[in-house]
C-alpha positions as CSV (number, residue, x, y, z in Angstrom):
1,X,40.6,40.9,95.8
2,X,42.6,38.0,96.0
3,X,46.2,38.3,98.1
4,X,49.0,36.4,96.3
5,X,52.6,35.7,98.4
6,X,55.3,35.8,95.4
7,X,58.9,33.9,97.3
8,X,62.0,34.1,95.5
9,X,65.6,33.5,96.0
10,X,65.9,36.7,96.0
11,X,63.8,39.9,96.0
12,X,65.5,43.2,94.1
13,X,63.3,46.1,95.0
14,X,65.6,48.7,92.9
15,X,65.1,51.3,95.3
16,X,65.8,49.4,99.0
17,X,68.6,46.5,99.1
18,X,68.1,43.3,97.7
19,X,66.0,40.6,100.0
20,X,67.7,36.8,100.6
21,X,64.8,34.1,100.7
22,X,62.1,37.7,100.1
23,X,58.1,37.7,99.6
24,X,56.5,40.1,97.9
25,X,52.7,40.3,99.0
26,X,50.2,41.5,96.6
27,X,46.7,42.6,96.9
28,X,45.5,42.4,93.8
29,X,47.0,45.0,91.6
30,X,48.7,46.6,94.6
31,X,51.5,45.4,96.5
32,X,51.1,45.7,100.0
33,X,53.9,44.2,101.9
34,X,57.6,43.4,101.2
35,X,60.4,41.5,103.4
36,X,61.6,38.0,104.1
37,X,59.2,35.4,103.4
38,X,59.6,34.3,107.2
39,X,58.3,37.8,107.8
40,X,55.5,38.3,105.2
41,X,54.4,34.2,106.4
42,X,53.4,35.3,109.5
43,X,51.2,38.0,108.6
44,X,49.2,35.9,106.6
45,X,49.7,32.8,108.5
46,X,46.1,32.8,109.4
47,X,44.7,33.6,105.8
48,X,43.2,30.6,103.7
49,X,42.8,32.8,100.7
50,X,46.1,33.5,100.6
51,X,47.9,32.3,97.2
52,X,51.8,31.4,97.6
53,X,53.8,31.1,94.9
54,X,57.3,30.3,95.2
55,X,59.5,30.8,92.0
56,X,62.8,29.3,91.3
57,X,64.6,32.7,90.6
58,X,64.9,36.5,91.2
59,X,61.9,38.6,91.8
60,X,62.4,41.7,90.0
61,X,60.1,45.1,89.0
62,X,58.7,44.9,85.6
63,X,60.8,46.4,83.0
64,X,60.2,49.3,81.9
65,X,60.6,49.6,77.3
66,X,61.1,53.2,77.1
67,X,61.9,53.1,73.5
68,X,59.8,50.6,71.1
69,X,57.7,50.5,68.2
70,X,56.0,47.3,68.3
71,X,54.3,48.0,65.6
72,X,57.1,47.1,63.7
73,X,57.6,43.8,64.6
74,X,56.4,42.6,61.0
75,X,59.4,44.3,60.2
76,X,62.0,42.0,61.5
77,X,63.4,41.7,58.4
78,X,65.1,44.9,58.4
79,X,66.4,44.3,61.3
80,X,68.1,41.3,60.6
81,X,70.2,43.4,58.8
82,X,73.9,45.5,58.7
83,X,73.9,49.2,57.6
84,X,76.3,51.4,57.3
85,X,74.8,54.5,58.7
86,X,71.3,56.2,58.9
87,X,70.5,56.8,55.4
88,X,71.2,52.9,54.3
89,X,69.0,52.1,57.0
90,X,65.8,54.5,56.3
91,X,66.2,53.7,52.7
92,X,65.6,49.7,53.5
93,X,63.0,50.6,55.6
94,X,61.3,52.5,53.4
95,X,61.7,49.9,50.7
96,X,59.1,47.7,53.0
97,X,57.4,50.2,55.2
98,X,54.4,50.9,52.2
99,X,53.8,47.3,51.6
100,X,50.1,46.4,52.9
101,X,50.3,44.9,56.5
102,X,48.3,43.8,59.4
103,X,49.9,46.5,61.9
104,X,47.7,45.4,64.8
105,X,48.6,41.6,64.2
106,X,52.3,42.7,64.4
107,X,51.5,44.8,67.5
108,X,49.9,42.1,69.5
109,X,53.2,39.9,68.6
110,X,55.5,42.1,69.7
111,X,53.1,43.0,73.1
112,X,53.2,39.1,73.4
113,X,57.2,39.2,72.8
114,X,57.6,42.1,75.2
115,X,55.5,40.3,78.1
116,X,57.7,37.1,77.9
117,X,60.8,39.0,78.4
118,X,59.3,40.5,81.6
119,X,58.2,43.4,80.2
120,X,55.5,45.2,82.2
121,X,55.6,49.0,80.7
122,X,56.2,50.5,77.1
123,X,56.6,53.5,75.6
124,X,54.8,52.6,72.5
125,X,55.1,54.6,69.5
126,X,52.1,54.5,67.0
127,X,51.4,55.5,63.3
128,X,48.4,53.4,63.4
129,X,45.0,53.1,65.2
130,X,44.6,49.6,65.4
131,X,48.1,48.5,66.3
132,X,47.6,51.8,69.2
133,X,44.7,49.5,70.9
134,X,46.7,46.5,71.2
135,X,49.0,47.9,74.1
136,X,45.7,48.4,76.0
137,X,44.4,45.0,74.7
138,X,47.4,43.3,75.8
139,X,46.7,45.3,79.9
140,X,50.5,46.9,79.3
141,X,51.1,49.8,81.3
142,X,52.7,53.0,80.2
143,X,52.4,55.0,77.2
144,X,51.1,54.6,73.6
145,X,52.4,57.6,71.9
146,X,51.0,59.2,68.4
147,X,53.8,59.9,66.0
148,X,52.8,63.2,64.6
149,X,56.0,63.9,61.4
150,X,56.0,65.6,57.7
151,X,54.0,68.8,58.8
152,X,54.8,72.1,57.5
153,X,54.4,75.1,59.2
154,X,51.5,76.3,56.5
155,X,50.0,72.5,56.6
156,X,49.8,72.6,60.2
157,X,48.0,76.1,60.1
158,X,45.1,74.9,58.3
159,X,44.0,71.7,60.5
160,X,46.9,70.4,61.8
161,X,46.1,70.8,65.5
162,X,42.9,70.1,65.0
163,X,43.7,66.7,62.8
164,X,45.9,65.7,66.1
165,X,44.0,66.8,69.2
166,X,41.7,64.0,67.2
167,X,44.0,61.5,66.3
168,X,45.5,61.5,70.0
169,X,41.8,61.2,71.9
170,X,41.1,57.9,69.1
171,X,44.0,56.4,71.3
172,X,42.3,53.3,73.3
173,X,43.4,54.0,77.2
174,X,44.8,52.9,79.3
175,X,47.7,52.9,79.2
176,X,47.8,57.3,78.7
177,X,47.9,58.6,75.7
178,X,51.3,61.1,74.6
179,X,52.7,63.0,71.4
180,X,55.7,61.7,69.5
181,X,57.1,64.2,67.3
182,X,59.3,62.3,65.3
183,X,62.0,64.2,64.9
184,X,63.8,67.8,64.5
185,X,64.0,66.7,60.9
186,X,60.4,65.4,60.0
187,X,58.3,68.3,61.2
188,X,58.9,72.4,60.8
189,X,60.0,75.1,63.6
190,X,56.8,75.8,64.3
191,X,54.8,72.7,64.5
192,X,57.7,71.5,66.9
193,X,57.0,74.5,68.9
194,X,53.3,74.4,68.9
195,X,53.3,70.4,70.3
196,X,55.1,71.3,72.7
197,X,52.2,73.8,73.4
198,X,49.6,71.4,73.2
199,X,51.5,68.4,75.5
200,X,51.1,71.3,78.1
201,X,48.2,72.2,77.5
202,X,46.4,69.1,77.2
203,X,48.7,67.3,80.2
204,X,50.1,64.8,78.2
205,X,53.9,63.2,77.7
206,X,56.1,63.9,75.0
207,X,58.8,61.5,73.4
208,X,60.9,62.2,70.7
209,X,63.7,60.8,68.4
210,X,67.0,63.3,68.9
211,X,70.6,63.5,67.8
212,X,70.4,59.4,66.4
213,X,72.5,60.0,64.0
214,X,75.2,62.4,62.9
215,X,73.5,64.0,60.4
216,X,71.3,66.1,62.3
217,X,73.5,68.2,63.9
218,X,74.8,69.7,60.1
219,X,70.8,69.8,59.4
220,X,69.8,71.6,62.8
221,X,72.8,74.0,62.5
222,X,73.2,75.2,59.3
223,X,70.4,73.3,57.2
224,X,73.0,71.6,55.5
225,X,74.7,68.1,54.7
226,X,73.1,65.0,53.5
227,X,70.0,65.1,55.1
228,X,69.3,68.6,54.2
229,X,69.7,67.9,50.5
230,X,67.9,64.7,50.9
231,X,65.1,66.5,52.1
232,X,65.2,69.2,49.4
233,X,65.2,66.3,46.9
234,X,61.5,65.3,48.5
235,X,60.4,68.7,48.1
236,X,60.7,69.6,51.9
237,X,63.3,72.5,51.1
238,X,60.5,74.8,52.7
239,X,61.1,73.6,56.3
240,X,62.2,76.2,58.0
241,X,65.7,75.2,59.0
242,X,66.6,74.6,55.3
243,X,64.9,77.5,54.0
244,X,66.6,80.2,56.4
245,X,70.3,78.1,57.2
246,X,69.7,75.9,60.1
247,X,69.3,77.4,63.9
248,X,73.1,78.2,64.6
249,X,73.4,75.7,67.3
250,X,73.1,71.8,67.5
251,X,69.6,69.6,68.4
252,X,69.4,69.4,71.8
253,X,69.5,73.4,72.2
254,X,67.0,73.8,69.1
255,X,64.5,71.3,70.6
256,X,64.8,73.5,73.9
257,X,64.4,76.6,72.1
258,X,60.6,75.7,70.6
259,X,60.0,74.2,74.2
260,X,60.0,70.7,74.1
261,X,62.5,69.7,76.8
262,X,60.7,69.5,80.0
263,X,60.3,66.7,82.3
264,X,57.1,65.2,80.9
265,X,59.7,64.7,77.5
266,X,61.9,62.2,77.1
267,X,64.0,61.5,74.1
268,X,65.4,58.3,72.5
269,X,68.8,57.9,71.6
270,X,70.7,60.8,72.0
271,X,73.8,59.6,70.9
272,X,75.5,62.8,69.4
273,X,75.9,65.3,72.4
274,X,78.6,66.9,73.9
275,X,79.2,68.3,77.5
276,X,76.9,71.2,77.4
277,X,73.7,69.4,75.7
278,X,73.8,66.7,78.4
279,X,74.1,68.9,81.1
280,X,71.2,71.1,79.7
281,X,69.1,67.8,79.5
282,X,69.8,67.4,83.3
283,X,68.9,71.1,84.1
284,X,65.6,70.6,82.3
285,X,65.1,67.3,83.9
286,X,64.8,65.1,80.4
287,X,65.5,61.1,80.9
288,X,67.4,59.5,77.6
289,X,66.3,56.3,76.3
290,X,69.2,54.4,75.4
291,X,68.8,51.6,72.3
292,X,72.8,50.6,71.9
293,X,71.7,47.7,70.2
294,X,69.9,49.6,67.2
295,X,72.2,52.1,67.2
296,X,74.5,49.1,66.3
297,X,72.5,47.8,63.7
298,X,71.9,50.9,62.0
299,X,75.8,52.4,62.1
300,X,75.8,54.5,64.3
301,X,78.2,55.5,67.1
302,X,77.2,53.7,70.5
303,X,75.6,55.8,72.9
304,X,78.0,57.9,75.7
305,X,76.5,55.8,78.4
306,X,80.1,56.4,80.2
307,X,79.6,60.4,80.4
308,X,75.8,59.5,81.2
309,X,76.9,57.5,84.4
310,X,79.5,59.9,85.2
311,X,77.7,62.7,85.0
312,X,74.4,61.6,86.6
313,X,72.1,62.1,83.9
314,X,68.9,60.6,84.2
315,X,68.7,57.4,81.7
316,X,66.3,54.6,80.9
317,X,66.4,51.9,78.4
318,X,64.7,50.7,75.2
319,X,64.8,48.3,73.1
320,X,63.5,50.5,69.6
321,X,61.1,47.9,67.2
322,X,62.2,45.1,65.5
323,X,63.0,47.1,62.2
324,X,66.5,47.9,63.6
325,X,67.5,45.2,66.6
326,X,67.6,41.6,67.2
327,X,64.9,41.4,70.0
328,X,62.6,42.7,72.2
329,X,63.9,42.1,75.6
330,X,65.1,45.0,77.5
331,X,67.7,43.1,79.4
332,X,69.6,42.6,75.8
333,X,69.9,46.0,75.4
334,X,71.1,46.2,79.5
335,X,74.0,43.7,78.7
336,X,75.0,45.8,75.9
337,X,74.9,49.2,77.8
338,X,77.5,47.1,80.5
339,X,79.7,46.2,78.0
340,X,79.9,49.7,76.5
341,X,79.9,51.2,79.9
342,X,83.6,49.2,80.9
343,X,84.8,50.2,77.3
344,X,84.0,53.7,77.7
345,X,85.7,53.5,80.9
346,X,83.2,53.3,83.5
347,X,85.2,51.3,86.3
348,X,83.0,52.3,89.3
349,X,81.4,49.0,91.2
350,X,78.0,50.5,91.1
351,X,77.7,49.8,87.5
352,X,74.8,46.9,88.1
353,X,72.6,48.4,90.2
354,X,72.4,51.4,87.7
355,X,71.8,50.1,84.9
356,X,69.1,47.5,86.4
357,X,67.5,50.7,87.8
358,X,68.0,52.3,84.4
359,X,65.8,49.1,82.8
360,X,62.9,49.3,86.2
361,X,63.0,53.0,87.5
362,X,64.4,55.0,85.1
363,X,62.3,53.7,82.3
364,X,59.4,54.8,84.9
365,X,61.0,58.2,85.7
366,X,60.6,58.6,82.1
367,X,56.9,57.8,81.4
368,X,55.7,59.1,84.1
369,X,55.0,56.0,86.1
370,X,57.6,56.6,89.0
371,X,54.8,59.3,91.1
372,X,52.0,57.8,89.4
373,X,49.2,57.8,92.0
374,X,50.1,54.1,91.7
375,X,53.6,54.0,91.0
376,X,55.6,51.8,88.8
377,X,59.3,51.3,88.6
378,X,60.2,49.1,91.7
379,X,59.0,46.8,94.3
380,X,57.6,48.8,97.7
381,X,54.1,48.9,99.4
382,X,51.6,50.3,97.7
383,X,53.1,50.2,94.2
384,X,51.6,48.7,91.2
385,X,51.8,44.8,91.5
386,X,54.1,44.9,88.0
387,X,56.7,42.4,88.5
388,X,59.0,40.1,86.8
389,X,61.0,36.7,87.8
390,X,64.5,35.8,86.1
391,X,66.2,32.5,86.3
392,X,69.6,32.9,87.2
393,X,72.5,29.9,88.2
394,X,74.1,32.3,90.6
395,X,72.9,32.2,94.9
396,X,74.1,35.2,96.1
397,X,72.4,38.7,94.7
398,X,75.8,40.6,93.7
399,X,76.4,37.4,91.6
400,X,72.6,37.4,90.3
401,X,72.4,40.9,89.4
402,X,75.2,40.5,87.7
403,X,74.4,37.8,86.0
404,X,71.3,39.6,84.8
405,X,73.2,42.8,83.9
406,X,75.8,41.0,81.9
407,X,74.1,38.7,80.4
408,X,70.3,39.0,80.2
409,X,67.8,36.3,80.2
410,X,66.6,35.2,77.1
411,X,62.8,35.1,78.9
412,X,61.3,35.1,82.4
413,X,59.8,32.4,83.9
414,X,56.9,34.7,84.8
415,X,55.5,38.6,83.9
416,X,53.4,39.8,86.6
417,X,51.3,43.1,85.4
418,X,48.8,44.3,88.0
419,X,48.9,41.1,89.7
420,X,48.0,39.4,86.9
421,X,50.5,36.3,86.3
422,X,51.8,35.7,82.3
423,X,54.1,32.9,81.8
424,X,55.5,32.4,78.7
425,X,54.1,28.9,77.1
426,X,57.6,26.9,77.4
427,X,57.1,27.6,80.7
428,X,56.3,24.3,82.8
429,X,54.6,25.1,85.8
430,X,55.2,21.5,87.3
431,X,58.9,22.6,87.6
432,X,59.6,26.5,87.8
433,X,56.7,27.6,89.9
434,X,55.2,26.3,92.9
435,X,51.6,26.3,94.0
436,X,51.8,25.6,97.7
437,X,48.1,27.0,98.6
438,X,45.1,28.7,97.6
């Protein structure tokens, strides 16, 4: 295997303090040692195989997309524009979404945007078999997740679990394989009930879409308001929820009753809870992937990252498909989340170093990838080499986290995913990296 010295300005391993002047060494796909480059120097002072690479910049874990579809990215064009609210939003999408496409073409572009913004990990959600393989194509880590919606409980007794359990084991691996039950709204009681079975049963990660927009909560409850009727429109007033008055209670408590909140789920969004649906998401041990910037695009409140800080619910961040937000790159969504955090009220100075954990470790908390056998998620021995280097003005590493919280980086100079270097093509070698030995 071939050992690779990465020096940086500065070094943020997430979960130890950041390193002035650090080195990470790497072994491969493994990372083997961590500390000041004067340090890791001398242990392989005596190694001519060594590779040193010094990079104008901070050395940061890969982040970590817990939300995306990048099977969207042909999509853009919704995205580009301003609704007012959930319904104005799906019906634009849906005006596009049957046209004929290349889905794995748009896949591998939005892999190949992902990986420029120092992306390293995905939750991937897939309708489509093709644009599924281009996550393991593209070496991505994380997980590509079938999005299993529109089942009824009689449809799914005839051959739905049979038509999954099939569709799931076509998914090209790695990265692993999960279930994405799109919504509350888009499947029946039952079938929401009986995933939840198979994820168990089968060992396998669940993420789903809950309490995005307002209109759920009058669905869930009383089977009621404009998505109910919407829905009765289609011909889906035999769901369950419409056909006997909702559950009595809101989202989050109906996706715990049918067994779905465990800690191999996480959900996206989330933006429509109260006090006692976050706290039941911390009891059961459920991460929230938070998409501000969607949410934003769409109408939608902003997400309550303030009570999620507060009350030490466990969050990650994604950055949903190009269909509904401006770009790909996690660290736009980060800056967002900041800003939202001081309006909601957040004062406390820890507020960087959260939600840059949020974007690295959290994200990995979430897929799994944190107690992977080769962990994910930040920068210690024996973790997966996934890395990522940001150009920043500031010198000291308060003043370059910062930086990089507040204001993202519109790409890295380098995307490191199991030791394997990716640098975006308008990167210039000559100047941003150098090669000091082989």
């Amino acid at each position: 295997m071939t050992l690779t010295l990465h020096r940086a300005r500065v070094v943020f391993p997430v979960d130890a303090p950041p390193i002035v002047d650090g080195a990470v060494l790497a072994d491969g796909d493994t990372i083997t040692a961590v500390g000041t480059h004067d340090a890791l120097s001398a242990v392989v002072r005596d190694r001519p195989d060594v590779e040193r690479l010094e990079w104008d910049g901070v050395l940061t874990p890969g982040l970590v997309n817990a939300h995306t579809h990048l099977q969207y990215t042909d999509m853009a064009e919704v995205g580009r524009g301003r609704y007012d609210g959930f319904e104005s939003w799906m019906n634009a999408f849906m005006e596009l979404y049957p046209l004929p496409r290349d889905w794995a073409a748009s896949a591998a572009e939005g892999a190949r945007l992902a990986i420029a913004s120092g992306t390293t990990s995905v939750a991937e959600i897939v309708t489509d078999i093709d644009a599924a393989a281009v996550v393991h194509e593209a070496g991505l880590h994380g997980v590509t997740y079938w999005e299993v919606l529109g089942w009824t409980d009689a449809d799914w007794a005839v051959d739905g679990r049979t038509t999954v359990v099939e569709q799931l084991r076509a998914l090209p691996t790695p990265p692993d394989a999960g279930l994405s039950p799109h919504a509350i709204y888009s499947l029946d009681t039952g079938v929401l009930r009986d995933l939840a079975g198979l994820a168990a049963e089968l060992g396998v990660r669940q993420h789903i879409h809950a309490a995005e927009s307002a209109w759920e909560d009058a669905y869930v409850r009383s089977g009621t308001g404009d998505l109910a009727n919407r829905w009765r429109t289609l011909g889906r007033g035999d769901f369950a929820l419409l056909r006997d008055g909702g559950a009595g209670h809101g989202v989050i408590p109906y996706l715990d009753s049918v067994g779905a909140l465990t800690p191999a789920t996480h959900l996206a969004h989330v933006i429509y809870v109260d006090a006692d649906d976050r706290r039941m998401l911390r009891e059961r041990g459920v991460s929230v992937a938070l998409c501000p910037r969607s949410n934003a695009v769409i109408g939608l409140a902003p997400p309550p990252i303030g009570h999620y800080l507060r009350e030490g619910n466990r969050i990650a961040v994604g950055t949903d498909s190009l269909s509904s937000s401006p770009s790909l790159n996690v660290l736009d969504d980060v800056a967002a989340l900041y800003s939202l955090a001081r309006e909601q009220g957040y004062a406390e100075p820890d507020l960087h170093e959260r939600l840059f954990a949020a974007a690295t470790l959290g994200g990995a908390n979430a897929l799994g990838l944190a107690d992977a056998s080769v962990p994910t998620g930040s920068i210690r021995a024996g973790s997966r080499a996934d890395l990522a280097v940001f150009p920043v003005d500031a010198r000291t590493p308060a003043d370059a986290l910062a930086e990089l919280v507040e204001h993202g980086s519109p790409r890295s100079l380098a995307t490191i995913i199991a030791g394997r270097c990716h640098r975006p093509p308008t990167t210039d070698p000559a100047t941003e990296t150098t090669h000091v030995a082989r």
